[in-house]
PyMOL Python script that loads the backbone (N, CA, C, O; Angstrom):
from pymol import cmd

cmd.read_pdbstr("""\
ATOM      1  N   UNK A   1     -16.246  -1.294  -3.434  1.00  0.00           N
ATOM      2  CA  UNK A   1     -15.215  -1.779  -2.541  1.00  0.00           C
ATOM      3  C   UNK A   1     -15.631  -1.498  -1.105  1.00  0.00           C
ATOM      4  O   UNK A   1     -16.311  -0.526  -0.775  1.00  0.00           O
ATOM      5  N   UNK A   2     -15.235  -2.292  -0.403  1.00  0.00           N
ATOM      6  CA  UNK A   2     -15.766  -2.494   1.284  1.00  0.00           C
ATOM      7  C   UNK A   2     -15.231  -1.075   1.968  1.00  0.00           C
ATOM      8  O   UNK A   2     -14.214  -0.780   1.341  1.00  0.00           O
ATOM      9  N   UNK A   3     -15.418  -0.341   2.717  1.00  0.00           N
ATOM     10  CA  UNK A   3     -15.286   0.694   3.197  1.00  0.00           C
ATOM     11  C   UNK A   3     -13.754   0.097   4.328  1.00  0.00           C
ATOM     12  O   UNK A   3     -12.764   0.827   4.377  1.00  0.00           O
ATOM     13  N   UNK A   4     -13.772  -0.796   4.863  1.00  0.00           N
ATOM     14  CA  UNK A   4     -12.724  -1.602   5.866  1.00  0.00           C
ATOM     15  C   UNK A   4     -12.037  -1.615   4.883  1.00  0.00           C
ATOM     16  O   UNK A   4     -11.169  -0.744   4.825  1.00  0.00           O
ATOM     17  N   UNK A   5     -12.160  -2.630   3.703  1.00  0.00           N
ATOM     18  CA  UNK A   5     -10.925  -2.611   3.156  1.00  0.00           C
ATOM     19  C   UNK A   5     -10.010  -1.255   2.843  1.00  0.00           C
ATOM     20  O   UNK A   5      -8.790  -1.272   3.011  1.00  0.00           O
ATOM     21  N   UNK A   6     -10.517  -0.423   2.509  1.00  0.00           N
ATOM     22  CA  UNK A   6     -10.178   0.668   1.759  1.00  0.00           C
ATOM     23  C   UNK A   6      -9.648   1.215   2.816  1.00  0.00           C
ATOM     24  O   UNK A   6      -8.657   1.896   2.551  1.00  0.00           O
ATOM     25  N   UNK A   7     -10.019   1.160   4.220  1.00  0.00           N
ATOM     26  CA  UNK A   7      -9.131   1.562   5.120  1.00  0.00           C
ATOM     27  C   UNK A   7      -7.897   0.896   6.039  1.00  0.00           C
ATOM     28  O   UNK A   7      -7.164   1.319   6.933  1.00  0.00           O
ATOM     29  N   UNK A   8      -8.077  -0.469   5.279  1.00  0.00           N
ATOM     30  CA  UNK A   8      -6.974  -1.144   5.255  1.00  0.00           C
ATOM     31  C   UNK A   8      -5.807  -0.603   4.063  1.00  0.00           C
ATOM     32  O   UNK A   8      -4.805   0.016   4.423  1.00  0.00           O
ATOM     33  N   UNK A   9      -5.890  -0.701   3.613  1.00  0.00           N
ATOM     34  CA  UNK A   9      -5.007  -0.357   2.683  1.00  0.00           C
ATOM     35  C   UNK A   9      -4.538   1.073   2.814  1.00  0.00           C
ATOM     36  O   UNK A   9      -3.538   1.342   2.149  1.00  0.00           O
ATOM     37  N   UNK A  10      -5.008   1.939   3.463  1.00  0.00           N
ATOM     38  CA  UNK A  10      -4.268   3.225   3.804  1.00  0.00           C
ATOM     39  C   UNK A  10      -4.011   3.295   5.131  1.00  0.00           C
ATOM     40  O   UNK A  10      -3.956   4.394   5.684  1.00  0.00           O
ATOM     41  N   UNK A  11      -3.831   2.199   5.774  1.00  0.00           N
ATOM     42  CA  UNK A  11      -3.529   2.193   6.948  1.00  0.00           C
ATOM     43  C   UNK A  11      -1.938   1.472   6.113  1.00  0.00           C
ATOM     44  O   UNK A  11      -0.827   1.870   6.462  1.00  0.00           O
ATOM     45  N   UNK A  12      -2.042   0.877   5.503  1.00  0.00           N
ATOM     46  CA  UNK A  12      -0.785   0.333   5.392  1.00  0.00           C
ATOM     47  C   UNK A  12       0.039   1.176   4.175  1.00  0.00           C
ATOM     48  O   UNK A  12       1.216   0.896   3.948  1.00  0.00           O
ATOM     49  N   UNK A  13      -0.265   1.632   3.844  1.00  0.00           N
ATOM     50  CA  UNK A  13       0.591   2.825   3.004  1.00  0.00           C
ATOM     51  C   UNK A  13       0.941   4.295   4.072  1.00  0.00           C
ATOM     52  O   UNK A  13       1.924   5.007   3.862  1.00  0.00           O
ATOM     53  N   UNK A  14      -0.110   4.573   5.273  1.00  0.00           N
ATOM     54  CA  UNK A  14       0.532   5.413   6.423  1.00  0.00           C
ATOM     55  C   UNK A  14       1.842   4.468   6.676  1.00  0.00           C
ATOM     56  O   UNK A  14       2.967   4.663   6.217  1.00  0.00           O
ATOM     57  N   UNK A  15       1.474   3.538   7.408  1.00  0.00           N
ATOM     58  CA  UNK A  15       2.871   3.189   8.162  1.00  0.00           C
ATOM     59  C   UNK A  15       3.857   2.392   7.262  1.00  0.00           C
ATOM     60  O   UNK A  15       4.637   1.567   7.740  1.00  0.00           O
ATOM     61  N   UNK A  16       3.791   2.652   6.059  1.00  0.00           N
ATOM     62  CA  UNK A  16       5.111   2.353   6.024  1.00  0.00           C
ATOM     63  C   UNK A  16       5.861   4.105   5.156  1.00  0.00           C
ATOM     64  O   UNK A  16       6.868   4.287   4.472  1.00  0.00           O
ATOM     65  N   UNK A  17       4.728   5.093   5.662  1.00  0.00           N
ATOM     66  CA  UNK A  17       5.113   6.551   5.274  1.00  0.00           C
ATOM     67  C   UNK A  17       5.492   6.938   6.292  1.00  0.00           C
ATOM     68  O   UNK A  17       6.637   7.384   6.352  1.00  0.00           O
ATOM     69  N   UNK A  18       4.445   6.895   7.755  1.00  0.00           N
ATOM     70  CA  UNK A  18       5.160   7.712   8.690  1.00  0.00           C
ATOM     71  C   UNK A  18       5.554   6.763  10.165  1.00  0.00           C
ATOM     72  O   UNK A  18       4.854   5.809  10.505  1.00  0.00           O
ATOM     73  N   UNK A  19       6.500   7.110  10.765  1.00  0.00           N
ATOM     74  CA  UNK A  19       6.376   6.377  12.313  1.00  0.00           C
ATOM     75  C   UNK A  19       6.202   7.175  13.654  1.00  0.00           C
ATOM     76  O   UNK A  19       6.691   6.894  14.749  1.00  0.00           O
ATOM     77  N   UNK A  20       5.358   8.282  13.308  1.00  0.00           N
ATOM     78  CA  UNK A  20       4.958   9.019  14.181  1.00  0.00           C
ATOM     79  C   UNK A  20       3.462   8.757  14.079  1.00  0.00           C
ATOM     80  O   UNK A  20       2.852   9.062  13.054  1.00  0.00           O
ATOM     81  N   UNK A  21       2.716   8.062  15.378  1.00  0.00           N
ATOM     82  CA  UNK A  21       1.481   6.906  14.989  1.00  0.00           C
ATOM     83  C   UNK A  21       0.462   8.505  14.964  1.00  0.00           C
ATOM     84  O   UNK A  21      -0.632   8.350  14.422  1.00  0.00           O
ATOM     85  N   UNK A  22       0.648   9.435  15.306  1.00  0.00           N
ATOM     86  CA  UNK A  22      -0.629  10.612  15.190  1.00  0.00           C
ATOM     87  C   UNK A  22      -0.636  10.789  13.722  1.00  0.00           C
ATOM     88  O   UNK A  22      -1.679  11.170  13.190  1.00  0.00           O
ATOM     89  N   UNK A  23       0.617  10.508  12.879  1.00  0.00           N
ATOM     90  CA  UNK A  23      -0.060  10.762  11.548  1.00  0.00           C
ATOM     91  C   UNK A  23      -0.393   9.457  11.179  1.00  0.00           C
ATOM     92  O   UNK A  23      -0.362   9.285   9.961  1.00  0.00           O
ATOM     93  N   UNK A  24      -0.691   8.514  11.827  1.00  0.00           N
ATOM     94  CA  UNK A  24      -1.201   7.350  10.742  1.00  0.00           C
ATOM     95  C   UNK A  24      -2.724   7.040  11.500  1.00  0.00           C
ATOM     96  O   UNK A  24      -3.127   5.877  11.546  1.00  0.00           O
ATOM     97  N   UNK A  25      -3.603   8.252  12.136  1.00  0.00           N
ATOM     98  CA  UNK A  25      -4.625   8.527  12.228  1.00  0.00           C
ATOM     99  C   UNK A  25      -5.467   8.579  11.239  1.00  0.00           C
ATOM    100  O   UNK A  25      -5.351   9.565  10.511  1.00  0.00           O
ATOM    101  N   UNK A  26      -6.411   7.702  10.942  1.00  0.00           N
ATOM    102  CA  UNK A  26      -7.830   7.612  10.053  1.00  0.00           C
ATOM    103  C   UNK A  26      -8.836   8.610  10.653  1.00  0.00           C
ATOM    104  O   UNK A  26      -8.846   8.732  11.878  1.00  0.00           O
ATOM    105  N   UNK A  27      -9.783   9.420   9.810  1.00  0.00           N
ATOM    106  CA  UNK A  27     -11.221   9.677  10.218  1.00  0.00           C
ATOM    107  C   UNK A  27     -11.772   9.713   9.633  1.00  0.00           C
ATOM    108  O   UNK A  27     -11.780  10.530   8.713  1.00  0.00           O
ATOM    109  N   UNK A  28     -12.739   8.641   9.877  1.00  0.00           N
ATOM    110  CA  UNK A  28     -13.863   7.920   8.816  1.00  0.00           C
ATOM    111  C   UNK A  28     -14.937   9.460   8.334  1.00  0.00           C
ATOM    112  O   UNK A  28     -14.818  10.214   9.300  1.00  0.00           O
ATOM    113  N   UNK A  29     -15.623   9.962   7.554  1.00  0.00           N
ATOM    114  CA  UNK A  29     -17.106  10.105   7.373  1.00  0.00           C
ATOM    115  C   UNK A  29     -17.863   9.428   6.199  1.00  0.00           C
ATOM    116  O   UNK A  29     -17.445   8.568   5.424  1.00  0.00           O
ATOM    117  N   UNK A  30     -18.978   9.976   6.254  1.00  0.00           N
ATOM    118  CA  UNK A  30     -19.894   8.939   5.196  1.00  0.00           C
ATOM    119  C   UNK A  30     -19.208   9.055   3.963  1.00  0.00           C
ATOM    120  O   UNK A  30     -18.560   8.151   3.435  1.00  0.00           O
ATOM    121  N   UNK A  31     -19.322   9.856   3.654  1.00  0.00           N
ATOM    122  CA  UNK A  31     -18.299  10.086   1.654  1.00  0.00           C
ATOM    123  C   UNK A  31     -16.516   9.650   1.384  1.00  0.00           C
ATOM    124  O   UNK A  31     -15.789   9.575   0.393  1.00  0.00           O
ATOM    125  N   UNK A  32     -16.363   9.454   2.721  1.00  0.00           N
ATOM    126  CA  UNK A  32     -15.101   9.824   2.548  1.00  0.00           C
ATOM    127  C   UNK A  32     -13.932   9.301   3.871  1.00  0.00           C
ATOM    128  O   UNK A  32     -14.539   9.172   4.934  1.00  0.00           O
ATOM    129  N   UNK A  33     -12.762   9.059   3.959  1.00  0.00           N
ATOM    130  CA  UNK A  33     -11.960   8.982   4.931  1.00  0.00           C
ATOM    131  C   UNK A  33     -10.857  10.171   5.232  1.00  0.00           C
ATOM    132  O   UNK A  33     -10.615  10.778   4.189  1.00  0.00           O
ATOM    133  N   UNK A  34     -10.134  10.665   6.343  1.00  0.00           N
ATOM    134  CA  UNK A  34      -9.302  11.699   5.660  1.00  0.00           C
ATOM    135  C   UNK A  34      -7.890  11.475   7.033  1.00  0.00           C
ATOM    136  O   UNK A  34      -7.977  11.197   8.229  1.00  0.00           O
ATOM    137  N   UNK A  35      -7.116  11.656   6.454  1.00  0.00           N
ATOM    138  CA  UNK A  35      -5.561  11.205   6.978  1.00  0.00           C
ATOM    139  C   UNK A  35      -4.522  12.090   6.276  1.00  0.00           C
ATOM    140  O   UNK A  35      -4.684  12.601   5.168  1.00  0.00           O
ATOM    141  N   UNK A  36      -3.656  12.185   6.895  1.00  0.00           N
ATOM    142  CA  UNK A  36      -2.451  12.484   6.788  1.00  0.00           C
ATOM    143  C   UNK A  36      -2.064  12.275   5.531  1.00  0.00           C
ATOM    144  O   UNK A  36      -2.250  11.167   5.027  1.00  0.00           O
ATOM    145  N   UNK A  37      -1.375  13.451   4.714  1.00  0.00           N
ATOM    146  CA  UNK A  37      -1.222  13.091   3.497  1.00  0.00           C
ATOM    147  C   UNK A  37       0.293  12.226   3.206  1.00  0.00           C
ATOM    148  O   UNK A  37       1.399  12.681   3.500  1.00  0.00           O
ATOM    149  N   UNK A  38       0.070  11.038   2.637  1.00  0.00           N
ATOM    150  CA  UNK A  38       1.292  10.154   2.906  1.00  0.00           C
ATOM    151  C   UNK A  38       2.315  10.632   1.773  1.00  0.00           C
ATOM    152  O   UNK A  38       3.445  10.145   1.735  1.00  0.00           O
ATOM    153  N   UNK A  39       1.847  11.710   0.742  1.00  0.00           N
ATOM    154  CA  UNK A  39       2.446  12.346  -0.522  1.00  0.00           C
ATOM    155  C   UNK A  39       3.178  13.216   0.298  1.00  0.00           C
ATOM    156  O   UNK A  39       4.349  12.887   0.486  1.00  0.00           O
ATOM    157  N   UNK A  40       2.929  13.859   0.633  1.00  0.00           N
ATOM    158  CA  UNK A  40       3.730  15.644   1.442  1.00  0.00           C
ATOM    159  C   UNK A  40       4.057  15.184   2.340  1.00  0.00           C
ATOM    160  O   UNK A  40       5.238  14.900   2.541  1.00  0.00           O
ATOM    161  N   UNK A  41       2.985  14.935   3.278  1.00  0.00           N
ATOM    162  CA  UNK A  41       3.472  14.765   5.355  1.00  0.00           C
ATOM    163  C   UNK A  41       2.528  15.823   5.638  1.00  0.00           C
ATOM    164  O   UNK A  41       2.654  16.167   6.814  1.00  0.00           O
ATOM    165  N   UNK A  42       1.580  16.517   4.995  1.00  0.00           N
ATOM    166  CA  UNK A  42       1.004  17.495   5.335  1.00  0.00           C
ATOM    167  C   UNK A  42       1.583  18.514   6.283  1.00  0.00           C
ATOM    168  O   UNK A  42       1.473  19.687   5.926  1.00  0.00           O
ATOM    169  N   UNK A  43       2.221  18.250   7.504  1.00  0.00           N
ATOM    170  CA  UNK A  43       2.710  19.836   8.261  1.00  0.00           C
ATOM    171  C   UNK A  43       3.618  19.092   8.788  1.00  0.00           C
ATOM    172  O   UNK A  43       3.405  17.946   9.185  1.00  0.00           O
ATOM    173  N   UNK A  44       4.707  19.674   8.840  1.00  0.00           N
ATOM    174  CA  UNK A  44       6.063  19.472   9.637  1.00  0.00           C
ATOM    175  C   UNK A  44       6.201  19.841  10.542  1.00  0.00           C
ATOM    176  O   UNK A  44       7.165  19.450  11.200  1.00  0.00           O
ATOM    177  N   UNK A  45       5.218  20.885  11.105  1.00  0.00           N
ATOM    178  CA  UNK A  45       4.987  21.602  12.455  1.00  0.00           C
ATOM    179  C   UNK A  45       4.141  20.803  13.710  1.00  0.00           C
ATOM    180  O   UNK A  45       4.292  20.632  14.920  1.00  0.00           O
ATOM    181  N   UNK A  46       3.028  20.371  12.514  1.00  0.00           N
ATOM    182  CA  UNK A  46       1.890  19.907  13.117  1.00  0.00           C
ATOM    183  C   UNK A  46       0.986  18.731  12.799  1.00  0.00           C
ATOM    184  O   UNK A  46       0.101  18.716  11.945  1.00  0.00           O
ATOM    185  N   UNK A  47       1.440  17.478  13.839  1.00  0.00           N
ATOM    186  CA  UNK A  47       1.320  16.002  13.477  1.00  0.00           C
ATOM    187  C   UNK A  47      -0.827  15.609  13.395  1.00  0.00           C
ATOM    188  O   UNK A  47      -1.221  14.448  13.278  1.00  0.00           O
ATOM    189  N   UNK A  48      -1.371  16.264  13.445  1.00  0.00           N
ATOM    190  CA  UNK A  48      -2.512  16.379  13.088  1.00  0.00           C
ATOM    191  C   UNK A  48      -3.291  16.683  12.133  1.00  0.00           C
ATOM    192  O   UNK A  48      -4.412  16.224  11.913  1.00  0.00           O
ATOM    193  N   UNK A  49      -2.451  17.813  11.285  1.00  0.00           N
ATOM    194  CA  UNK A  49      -3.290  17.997  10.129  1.00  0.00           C
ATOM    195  C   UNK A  49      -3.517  16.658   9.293  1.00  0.00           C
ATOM    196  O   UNK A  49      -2.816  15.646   9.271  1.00  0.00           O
ATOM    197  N   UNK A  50      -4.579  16.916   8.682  1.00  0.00           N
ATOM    198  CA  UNK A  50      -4.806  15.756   8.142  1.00  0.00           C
ATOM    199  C   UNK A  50      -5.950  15.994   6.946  1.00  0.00           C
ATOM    200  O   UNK A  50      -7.160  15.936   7.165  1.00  0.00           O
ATOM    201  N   UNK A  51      -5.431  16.236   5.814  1.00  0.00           N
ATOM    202  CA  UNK A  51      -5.359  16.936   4.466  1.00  0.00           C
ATOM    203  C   UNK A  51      -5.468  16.014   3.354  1.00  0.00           C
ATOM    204  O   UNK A  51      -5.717  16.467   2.236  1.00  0.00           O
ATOM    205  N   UNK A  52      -5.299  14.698   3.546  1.00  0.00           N
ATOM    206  CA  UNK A  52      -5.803  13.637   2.120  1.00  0.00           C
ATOM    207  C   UNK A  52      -6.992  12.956   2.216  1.00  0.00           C
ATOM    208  O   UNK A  52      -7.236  12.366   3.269  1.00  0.00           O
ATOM    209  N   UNK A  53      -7.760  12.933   1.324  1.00  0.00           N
ATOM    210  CA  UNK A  53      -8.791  12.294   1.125  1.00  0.00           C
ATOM    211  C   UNK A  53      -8.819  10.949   0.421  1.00  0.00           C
ATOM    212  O   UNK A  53      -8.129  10.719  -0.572  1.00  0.00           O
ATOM    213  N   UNK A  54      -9.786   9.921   1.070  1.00  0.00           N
ATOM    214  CA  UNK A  54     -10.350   8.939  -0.388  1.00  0.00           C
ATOM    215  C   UNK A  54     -11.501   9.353  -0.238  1.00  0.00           C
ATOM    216  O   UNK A  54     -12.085   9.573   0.823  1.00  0.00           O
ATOM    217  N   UNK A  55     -11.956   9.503  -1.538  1.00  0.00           N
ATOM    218  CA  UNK A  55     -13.600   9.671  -1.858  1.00  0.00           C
ATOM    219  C   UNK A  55     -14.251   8.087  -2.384  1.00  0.00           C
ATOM    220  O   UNK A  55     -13.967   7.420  -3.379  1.00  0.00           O
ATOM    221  N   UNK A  56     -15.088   7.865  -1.427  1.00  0.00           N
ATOM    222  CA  UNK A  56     -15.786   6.482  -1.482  1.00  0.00           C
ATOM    223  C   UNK A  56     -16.293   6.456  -2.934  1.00  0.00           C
ATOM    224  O   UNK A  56     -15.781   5.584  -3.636  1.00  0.00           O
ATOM    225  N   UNK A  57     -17.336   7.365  -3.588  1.00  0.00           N
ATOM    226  CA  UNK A  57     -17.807   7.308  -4.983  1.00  0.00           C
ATOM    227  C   UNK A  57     -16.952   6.911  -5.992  1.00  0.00           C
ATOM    228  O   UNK A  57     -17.203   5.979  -6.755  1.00  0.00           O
ATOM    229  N   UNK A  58     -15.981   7.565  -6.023  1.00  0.00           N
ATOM    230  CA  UNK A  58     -14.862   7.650  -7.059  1.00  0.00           C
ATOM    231  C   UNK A  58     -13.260   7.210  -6.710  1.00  0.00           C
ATOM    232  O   UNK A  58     -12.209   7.484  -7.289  1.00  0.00           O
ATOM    233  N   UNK A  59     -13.544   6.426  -5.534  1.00  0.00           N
ATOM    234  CA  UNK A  59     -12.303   5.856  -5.162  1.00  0.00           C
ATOM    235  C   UNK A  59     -11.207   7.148  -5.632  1.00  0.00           C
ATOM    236  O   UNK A  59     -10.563   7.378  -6.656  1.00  0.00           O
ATOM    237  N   UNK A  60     -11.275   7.428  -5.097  1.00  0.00           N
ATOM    238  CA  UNK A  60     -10.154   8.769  -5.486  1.00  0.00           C
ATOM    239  C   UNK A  60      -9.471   9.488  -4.477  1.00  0.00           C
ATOM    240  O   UNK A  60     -10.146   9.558  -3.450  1.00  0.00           O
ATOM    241  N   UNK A  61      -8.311  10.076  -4.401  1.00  0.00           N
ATOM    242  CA  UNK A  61      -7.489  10.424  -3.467  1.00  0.00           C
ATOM    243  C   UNK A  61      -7.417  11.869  -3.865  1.00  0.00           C
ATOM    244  O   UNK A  61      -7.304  12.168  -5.053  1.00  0.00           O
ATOM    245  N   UNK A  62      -7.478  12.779  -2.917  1.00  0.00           N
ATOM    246  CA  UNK A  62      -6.932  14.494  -3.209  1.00  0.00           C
ATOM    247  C   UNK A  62      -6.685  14.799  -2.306  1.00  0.00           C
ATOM    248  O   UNK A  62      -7.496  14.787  -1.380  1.00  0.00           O
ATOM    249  N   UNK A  63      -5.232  15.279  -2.162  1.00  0.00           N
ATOM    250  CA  UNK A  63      -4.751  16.063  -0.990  1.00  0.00           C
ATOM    251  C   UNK A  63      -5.208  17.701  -1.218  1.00  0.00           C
ATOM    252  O   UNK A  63      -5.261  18.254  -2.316  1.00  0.00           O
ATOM    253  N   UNK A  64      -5.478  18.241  -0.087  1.00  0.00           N
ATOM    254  CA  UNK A  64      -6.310  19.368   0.186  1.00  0.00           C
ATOM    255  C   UNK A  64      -4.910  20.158   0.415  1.00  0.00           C
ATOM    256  O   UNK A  64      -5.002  21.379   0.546  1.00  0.00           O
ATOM    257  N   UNK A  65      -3.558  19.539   0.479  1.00  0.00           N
ATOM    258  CA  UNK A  65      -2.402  20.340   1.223  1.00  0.00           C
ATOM    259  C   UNK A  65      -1.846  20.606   0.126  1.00  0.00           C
ATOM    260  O   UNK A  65      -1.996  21.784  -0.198  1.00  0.00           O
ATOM    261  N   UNK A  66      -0.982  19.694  -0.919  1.00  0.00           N
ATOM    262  CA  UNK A  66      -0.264  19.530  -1.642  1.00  0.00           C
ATOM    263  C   UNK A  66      -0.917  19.318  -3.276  1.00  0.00           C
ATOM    264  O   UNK A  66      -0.418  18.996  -4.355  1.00  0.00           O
ATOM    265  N   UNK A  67      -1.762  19.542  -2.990  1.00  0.00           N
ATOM    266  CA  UNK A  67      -2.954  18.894  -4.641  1.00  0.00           C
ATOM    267  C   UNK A  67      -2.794  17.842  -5.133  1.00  0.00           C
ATOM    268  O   UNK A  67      -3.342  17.589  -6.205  1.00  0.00           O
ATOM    269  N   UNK A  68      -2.035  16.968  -4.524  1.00  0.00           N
ATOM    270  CA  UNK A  68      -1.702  15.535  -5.268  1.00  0.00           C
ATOM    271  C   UNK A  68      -3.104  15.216  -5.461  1.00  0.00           C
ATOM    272  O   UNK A  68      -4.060  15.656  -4.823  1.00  0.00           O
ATOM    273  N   UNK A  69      -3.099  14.158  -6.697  1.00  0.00           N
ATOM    274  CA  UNK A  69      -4.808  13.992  -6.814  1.00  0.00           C
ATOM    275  C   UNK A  69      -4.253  12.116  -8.050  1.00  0.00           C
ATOM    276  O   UNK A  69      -3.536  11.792  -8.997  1.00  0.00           O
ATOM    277  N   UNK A  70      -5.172  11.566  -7.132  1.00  0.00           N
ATOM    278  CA  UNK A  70      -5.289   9.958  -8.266  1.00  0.00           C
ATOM    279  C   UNK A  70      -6.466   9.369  -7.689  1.00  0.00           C
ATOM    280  O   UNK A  70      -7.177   9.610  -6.714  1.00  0.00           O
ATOM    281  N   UNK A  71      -6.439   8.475  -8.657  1.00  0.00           N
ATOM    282  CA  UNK A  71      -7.139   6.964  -8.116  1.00  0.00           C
ATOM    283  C   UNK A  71      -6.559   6.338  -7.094  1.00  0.00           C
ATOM    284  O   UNK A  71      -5.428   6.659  -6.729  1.00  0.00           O
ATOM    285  N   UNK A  72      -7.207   5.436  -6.547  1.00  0.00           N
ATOM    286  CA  UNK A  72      -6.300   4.555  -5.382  1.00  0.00           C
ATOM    287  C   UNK A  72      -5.622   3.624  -5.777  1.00  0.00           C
ATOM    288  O   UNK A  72      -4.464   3.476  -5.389  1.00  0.00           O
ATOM    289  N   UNK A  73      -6.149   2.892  -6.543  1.00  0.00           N
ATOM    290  CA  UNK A  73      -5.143   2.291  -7.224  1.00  0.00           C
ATOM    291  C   UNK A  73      -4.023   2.748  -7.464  1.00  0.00           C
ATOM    292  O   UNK A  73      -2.973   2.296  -7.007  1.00  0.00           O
ATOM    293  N   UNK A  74      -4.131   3.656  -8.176  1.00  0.00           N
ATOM    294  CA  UNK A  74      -2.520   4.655  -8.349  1.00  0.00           C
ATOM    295  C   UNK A  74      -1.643   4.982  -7.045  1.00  0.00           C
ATOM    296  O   UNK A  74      -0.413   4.979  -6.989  1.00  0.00           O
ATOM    297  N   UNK A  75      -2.556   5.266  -5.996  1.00  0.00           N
ATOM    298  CA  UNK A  75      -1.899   5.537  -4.822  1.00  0.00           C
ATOM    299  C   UNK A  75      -1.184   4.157  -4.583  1.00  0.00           C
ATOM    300  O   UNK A  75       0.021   3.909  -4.545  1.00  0.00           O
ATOM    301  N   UNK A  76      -2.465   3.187  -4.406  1.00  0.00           N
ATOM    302  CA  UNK A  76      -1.470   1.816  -3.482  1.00  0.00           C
ATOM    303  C   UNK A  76      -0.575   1.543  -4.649  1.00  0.00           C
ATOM    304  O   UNK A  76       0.322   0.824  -4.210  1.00  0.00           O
ATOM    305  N   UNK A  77      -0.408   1.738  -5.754  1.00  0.00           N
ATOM    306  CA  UNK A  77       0.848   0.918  -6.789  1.00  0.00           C
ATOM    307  C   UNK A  77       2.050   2.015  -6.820  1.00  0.00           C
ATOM    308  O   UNK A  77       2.975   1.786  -7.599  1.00  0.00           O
ATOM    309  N   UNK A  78       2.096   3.234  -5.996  1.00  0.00           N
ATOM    310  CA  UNK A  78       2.950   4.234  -5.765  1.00  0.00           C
ATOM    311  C   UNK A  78       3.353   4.050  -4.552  1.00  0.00           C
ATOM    312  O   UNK A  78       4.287   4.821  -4.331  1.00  0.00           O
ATOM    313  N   UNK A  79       3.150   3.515  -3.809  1.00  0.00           N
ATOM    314  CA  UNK A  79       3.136   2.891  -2.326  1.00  0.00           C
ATOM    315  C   UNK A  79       3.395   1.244  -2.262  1.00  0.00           C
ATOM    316  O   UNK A  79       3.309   0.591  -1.222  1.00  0.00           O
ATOM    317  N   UNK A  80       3.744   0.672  -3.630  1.00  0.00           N
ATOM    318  CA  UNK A  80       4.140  -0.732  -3.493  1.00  0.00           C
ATOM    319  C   UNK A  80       3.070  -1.695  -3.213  1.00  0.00           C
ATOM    320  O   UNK A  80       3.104  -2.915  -3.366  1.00  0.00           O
ATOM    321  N   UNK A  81       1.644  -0.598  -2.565  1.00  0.00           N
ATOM    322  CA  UNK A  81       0.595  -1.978  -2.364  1.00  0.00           C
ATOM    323  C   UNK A  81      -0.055  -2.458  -3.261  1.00  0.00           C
ATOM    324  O   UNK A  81      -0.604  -1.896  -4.209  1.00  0.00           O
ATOM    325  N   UNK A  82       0.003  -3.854  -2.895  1.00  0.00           N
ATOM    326  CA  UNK A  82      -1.237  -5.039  -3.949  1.00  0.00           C
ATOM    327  C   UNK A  82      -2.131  -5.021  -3.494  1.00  0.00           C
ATOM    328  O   UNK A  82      -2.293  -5.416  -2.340  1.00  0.00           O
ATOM    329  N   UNK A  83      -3.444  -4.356  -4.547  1.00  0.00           N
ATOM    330  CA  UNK A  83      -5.205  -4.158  -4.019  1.00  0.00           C
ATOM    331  C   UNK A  83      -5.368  -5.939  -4.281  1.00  0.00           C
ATOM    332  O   UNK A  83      -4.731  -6.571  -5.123  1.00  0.00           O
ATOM    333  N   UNK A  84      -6.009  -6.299  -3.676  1.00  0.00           N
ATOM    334  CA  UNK A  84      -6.595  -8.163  -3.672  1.00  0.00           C
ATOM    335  C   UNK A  84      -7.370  -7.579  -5.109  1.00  0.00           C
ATOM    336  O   UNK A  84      -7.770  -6.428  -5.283  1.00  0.00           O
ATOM    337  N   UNK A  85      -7.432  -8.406  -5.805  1.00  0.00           N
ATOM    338  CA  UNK A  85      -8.598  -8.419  -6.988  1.00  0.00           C
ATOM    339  C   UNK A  85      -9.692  -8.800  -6.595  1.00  0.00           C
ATOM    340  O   UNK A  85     -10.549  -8.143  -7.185  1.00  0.00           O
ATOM    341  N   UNK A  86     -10.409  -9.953  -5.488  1.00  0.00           N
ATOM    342  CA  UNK A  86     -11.482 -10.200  -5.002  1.00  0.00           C
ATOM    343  C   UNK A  86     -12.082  -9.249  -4.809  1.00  0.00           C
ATOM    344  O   UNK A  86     -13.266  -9.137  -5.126  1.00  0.00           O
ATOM    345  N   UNK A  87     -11.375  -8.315  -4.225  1.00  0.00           N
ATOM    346  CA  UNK A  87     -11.803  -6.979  -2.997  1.00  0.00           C
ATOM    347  C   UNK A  87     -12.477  -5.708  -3.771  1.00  0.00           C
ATOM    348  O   UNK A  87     -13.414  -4.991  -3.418  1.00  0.00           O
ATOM    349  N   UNK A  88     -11.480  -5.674  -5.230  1.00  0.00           N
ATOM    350  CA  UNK A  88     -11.835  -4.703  -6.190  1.00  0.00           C
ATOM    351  C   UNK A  88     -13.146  -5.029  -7.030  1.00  0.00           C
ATOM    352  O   UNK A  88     -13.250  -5.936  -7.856  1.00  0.00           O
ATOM    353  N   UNK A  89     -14.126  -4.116  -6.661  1.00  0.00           N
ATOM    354  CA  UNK A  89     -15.457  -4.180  -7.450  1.00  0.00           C
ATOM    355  C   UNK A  89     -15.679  -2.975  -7.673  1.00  0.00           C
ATOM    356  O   UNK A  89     -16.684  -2.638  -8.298  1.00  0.00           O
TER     357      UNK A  89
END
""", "prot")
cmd.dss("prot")
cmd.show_as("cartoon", "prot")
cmd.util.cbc("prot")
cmd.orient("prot")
């Protein structure tokens, strides 16, 4: 799966989690993206932490805050989103 897409799609499961735009902050690295956990909220104190993962290999989500842990799929169909089937390889 395209690395854009995949950050499309958690761009749109942030905002329709938070409307405070510092948590619907992405940061890309090579393995991985990491954001705001849209499961918890990661800190109620502090609009920066940013504690969920997708892991590019294994398309997989783990919050580092709360331990929530899935596939993405699971995430976007817990979040109401439709993955395109084109997109999914």
């Amino acid at each position: 799966m395209d690395i854009s897409y995949i950050k499309t799609l958690t761009e749109t499961i942030l905002a329709k989690t938070f409307k405070d735009p510092n948590r619907r902050n992405i940061v890309t690295y090579d393995n991985r993206i990491n954001f705001c956990c849209p499961v918890c909220g990661d800190s109620a104190r502090t609009a920066s932490k940013k504690r969920g993962n997708i892991f590019f290999d294994k398309l997989f989500f783990k919050c580092f805050n709360c331990g929530h842990q899935s596939s993405l799929n699971k995430l976007c169909k817990q979040f109401s989103i439709v993955i395109d089937p084109k997109k999914w390889k």
